[in-house]
N, C-alpha and C positions, 0 to 999 in steps of 0.2 A: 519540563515537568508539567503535566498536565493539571489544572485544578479547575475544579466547578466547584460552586456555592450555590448549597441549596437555600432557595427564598422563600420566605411564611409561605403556607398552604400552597407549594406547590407538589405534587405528587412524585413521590422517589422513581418512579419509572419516565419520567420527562429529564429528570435529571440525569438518574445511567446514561440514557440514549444522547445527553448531551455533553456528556462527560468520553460516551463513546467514540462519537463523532471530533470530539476534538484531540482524544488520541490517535484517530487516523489521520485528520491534519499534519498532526507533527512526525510522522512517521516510527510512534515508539512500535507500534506491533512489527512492522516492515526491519526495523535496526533490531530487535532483538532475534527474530526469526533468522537475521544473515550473520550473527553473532552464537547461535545458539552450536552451530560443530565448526569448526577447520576445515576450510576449502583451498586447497595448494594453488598458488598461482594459477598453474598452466589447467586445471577445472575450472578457476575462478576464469579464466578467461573463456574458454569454449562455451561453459553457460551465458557470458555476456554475449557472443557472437551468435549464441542459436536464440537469444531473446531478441534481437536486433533481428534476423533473419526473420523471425517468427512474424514480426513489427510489420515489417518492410511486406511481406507477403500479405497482410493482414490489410494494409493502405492500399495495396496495389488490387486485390479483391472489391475494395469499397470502390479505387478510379473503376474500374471495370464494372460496374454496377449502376454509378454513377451516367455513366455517358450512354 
C-alpha cells in the first residue's frame, strides 16, 4: 500500500509526483493492469515468450551497436 505524507508548506504537486513514483516502485499500476481481464494459460504464455523475444532482440541490437 502505497503512502505519502504530505509536510508543512510543501506544494501538493511535489507530493502526487511522489506519491506517484512510489506506486511505480511497488508495482501497483503493473499488478492491477495484469489483473484487470483473464488471460488462459496457453496466452499467458505466448505473450511471455514474445516479451522475452522482443528483450533478447532488443540487447542483441544494443551488442551490435555497441562494438
Amino acid at each position: 500500500m502505497a503512502r505519502v505524507q504530505v509536510h508543512d508548506n510543501e506544494n501538493i504537486e511535489s507530493a502526487i509526483r511522489r506519491f506517484k513514483r512510489q506506486v511505480a516502485r511497488e508495482g501497483i499500476i503493473t499488478d492491477t493492469k495484469k489483473h484487470a481481464f483473464y488471460l488462459k494459460p496457453g496466452e499467458r504464455r505466448r505473450l511471455k515468450s514474445q516479451v522475452a523475444r522482443r528483450r533478447a532482440r532488443k540487447s542483441l541490437r544494443k551488442r551490435v551497436t555497441e562494438d
